[in-house]
C-alpha positions in Angstrom: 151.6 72.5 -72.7 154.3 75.4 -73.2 153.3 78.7 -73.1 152.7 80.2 -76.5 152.4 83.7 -76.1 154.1 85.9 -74.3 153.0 88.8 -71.6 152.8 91.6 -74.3 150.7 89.4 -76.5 147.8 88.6 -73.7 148.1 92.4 -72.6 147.8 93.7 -76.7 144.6 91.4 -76.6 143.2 92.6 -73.4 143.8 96.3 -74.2 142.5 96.3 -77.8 140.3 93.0 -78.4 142.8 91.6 -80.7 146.3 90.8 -81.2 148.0 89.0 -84.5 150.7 86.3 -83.2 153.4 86.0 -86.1 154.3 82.7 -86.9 152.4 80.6 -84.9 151.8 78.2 -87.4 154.9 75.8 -88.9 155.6 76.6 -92.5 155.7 72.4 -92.7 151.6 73.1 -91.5 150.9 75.6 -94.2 152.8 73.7 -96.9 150.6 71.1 -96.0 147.1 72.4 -96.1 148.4 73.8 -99.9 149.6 69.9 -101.2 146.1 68.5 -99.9 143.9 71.5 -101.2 145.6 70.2 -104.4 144.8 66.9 -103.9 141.5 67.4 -103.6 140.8 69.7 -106.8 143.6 67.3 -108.9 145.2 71.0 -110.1 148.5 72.2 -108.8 148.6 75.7 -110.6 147.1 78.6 -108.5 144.9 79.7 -111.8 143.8 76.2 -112.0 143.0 75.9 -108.5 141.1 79.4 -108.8 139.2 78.4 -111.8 137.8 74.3 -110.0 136.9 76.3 -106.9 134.6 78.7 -108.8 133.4 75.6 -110.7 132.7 73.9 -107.1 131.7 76.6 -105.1 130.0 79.1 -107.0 130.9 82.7 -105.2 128.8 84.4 -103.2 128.3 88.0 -102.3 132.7 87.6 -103.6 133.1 84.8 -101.3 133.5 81.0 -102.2 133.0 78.9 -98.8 134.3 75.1 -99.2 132.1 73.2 -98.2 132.8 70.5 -95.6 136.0 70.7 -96.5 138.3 69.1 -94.2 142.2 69.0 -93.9 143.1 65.1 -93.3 145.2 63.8 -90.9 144.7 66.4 -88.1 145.8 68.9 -89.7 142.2 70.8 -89.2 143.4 74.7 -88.4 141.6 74.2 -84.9 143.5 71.3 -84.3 147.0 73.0 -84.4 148.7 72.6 -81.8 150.2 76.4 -81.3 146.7 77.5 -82.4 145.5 75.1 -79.0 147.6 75.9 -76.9 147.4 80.1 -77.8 143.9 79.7 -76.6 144.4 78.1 -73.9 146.3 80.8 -72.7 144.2 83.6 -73.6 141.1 82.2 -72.6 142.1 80.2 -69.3 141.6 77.2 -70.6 137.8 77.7 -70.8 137.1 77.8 -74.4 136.8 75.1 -77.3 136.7 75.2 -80.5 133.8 74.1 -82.4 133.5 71.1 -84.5 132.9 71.6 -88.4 135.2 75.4 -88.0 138.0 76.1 -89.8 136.9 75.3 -93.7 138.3 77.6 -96.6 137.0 81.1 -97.4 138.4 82.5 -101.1 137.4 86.0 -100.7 138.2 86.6 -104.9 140.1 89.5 -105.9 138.1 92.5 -107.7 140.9 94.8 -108.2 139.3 97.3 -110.7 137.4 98.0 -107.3 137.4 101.0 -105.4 139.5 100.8 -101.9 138.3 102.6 -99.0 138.8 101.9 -95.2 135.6 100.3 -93.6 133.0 102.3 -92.4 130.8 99.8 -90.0 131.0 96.2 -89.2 129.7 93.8 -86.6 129.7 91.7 -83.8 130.0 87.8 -83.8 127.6 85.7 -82.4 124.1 87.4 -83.4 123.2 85.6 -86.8 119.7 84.4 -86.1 119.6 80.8 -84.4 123.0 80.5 -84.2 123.6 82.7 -81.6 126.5 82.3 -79.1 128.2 84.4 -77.1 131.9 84.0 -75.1 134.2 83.6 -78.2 137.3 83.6 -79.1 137.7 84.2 -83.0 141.0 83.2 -84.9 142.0 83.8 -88.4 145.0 82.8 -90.5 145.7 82.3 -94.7 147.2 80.3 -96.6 149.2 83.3 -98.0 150.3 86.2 -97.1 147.5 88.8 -96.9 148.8 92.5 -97.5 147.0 95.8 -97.5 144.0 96.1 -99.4 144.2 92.4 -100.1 141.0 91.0 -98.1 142.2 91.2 -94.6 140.2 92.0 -91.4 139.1 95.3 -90.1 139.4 95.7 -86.5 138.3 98.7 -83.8 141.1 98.6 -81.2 139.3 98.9 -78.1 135.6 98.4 -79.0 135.3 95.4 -77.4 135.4 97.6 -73.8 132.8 99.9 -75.4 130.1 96.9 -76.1 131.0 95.8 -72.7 130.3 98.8 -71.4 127.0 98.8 -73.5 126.1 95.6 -72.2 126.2 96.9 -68.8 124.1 99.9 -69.4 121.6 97.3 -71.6 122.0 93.5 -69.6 118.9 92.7 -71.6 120.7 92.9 -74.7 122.8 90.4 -74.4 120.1 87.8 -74.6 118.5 89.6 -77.5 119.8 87.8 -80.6 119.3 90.0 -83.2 118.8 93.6 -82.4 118.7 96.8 -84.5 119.2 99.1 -81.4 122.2 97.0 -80.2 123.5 97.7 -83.3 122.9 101.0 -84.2 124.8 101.6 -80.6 128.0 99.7 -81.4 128.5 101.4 -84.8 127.9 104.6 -83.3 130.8 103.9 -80.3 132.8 102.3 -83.2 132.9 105.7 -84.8 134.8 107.2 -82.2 137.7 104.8 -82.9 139.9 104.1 -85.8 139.6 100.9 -87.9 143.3 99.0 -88.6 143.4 96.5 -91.2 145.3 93.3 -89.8 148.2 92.9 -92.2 149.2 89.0 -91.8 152.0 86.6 -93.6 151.1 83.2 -93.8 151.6 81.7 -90.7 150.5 84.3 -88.8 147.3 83.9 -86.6 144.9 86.9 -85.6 143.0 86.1 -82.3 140.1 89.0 -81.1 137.4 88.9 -78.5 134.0 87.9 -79.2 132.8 92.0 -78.4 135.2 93.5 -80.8 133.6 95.1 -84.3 135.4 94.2 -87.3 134.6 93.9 -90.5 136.1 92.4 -93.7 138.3 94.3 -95.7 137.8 94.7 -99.8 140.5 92.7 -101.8 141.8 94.7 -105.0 144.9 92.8 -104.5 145.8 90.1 -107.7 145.3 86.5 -106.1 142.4 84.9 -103.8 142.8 85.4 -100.4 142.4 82.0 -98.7 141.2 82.2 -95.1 140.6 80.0 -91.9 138.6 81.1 -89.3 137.5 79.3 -85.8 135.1 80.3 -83.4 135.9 79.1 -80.2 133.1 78.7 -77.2 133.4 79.4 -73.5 133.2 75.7 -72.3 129.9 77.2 -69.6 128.2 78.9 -72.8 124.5 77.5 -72.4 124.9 78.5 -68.1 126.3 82.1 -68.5 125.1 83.2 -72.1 122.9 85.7 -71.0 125.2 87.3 -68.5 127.0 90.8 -68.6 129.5 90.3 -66.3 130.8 93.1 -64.0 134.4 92.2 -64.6 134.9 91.9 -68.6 137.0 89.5 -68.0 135.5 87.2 -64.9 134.9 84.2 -67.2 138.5 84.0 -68.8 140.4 82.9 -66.3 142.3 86.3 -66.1 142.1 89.1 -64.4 142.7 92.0 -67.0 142.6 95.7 -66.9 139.3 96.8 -65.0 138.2 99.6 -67.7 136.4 102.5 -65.9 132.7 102.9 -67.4 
């Protein structure tokens, strides 16, 4: 498979945890997954649409979640095959995604809200049972998502602290849920500045399994519409519990060494 991204890209994700890859999906994709979402709620109008989603899937905490709702004909976002190959590349080939990813999220827009930039966020893979650890996380929309319109939080460079962390503390890697991890990473997190990830549709945000983010607020005027995968290291269940001298010893890369 042809290479997807390009040097900078793979170095902007090593360096910061993240990196937003413009375009990566075909406008033919995204035109698509909008025809067959109005297949499925029988409503072409977006305030018709808005109106049988919140009749379906009743919001919670401002998010609707659809339900085992799947795109047909392939056209799954973890089945795309920029989105594939992208991976590939920035995890050497050892991570897949998993199975039953990728259903809508319709973040709804409360724009009498107040707007501020996030102030703490989180790590992904410590939600109870369903703990895993190794990811790679991608996000895209099915529009474009400006400022202040339900986008993504990100630390630039967090992931290396919680690595870092997890050096200091192996035996919280293996701790599912735990306050003192926690408290740590928001306190590192601090010392960095938050960006919100600014995205047309299209566009697909990839960031390491150690980086805090956090949702952003959307005051903006329409849903925002989001996919998001969570791909697993292939040798999760063997190497789960390890924190691994080299950050980056189980992607397949050799990136920057970051002094402790």
């Amino acid at each position: 498979m042809k290479a997807i991204v390009n040097d900078a890209q793979i170095e902007s994700f090593q360096r910061d945890g993240f990196v937003v890859v413009p375009g990566l999906i075909e406008r033919t994709v995204v035109d698509e997954w909008k025809r067959q979402v109005q297949r499925e709620l029988g409503v072409e109008t977006e305030d018709a649409i808005a109106k049988s989603v919140q009749v379906r899937w009743p919001a919670s905490d401002g998010t609707s979640v659809l339900q085992k709702f799947r795109f047909r004909d392939g056209f799954d976002f973890h089945r795309v095959e920029g989105v594939v190959a992208a991976i590939d590349q920035f995890g050497g080939g050892n991570f897949s995604p998993r199975e039953g990813d990728s259903n809508p999220h319709v973040l709804w827009p409360v724009p009498t809200d107040r707007w501020q930039v996030a102030t703490s966020g989180h790590v992904d893979g410590y939600a109870g049972s369903r703990w895993f650890s190794f990811m790679i996380g991608a996000t895209t929309y099915l529009h474009g998502v400006g400022p202040r319109e339900g986008g993504t939080f990100l630390w630039p460079g967090s992931h290396i602290d919680n690595w870092l962390y997890y050096r200091a503390h192996p035996d919280a890697v293996g701790n599912g849920e735990d306050e003192a991890r926690d408290t740590a990473f928001q306190q590192r997190a601090r010392k960095r500045t938050p960006v919100e990830a600014v995205m047309d549709a299209g566009d697909v945000l990839f960031w390491h399994h150690n980086l805090y983010h956090s949702p952003s607020k959307n005051i903006g005027q329409r849903p925002r519409w989001g996919f998001f995968i969570r791909c697993h290291h292939n040798r999760e269940a063997e190497i789960r519990h390890e924190a691994p001298e080299d950050l980056w010893r189980f992607w397949g890369s050799a990136g920057p060494h970051p002094e402790s």
